[in-house]
C-alpha positions in Angstrom: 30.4 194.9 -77.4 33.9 195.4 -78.2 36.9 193.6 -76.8 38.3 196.5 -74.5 34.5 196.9 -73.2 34.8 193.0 -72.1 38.1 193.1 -71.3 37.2 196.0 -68.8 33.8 194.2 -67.4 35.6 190.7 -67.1 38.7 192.4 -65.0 36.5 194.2 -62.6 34.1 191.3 -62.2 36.8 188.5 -61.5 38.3 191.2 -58.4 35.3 191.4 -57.4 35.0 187.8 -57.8 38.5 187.1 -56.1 37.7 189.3 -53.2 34.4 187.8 -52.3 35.7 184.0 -52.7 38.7 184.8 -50.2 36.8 185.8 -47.4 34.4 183.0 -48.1 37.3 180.9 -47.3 39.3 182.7 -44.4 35.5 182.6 -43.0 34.9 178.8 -44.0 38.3 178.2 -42.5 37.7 179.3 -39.0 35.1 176.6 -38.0 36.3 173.8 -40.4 40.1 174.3 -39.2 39.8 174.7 -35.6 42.2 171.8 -34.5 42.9 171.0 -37.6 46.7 169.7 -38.0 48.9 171.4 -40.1 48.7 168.8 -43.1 44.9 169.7 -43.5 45.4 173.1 -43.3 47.4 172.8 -46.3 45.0 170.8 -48.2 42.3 173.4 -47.1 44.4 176.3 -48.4 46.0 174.4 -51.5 42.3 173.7 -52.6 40.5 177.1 -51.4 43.8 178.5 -53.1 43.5 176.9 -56.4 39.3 176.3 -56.8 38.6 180.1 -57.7 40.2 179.1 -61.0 37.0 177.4 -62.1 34.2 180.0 -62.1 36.5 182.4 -63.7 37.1 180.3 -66.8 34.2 180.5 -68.6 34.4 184.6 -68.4 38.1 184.7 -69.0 36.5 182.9 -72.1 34.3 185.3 -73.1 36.8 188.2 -72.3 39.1 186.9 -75.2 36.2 185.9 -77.5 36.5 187.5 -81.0 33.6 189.0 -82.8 33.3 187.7 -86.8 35.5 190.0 -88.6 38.2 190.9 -85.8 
């Protein structure tokens, strides 16, 4: 498979990706935050905001891999 081909799979599966995981969280926020103070909200969000980055790695990985003689 050549590098656009992944380039093109990887950037329509991490939107999908990215979409999916923020309504996970506005929909994990709802029960866990009711009442919440405002410090833990911005833990909540600070972590929800940052943790997507994790699953993406290993296919932003494979998005920039090189084939032998590239």
């Amino acid at each position: 498979m050549g590098r656009r081909t992944r380039k093109l799979i990887g950037t329509a599966a991490i939107l999908l990706f990215v979409i999916a995981y923020a309504l996970l969280v506005m929909a994990l926020a709802q029960p866990v935050l009711k009442g919440a103070g405002p410090v833990t909200q911005l833990l909540f969000y600070a972590l929800g905001g940052l943790a997507w980055i994790l699953p993406i790695m290993p296919l932003i990985a494979w998005m920039e891999r090189r084939r032998e003689g590239e």
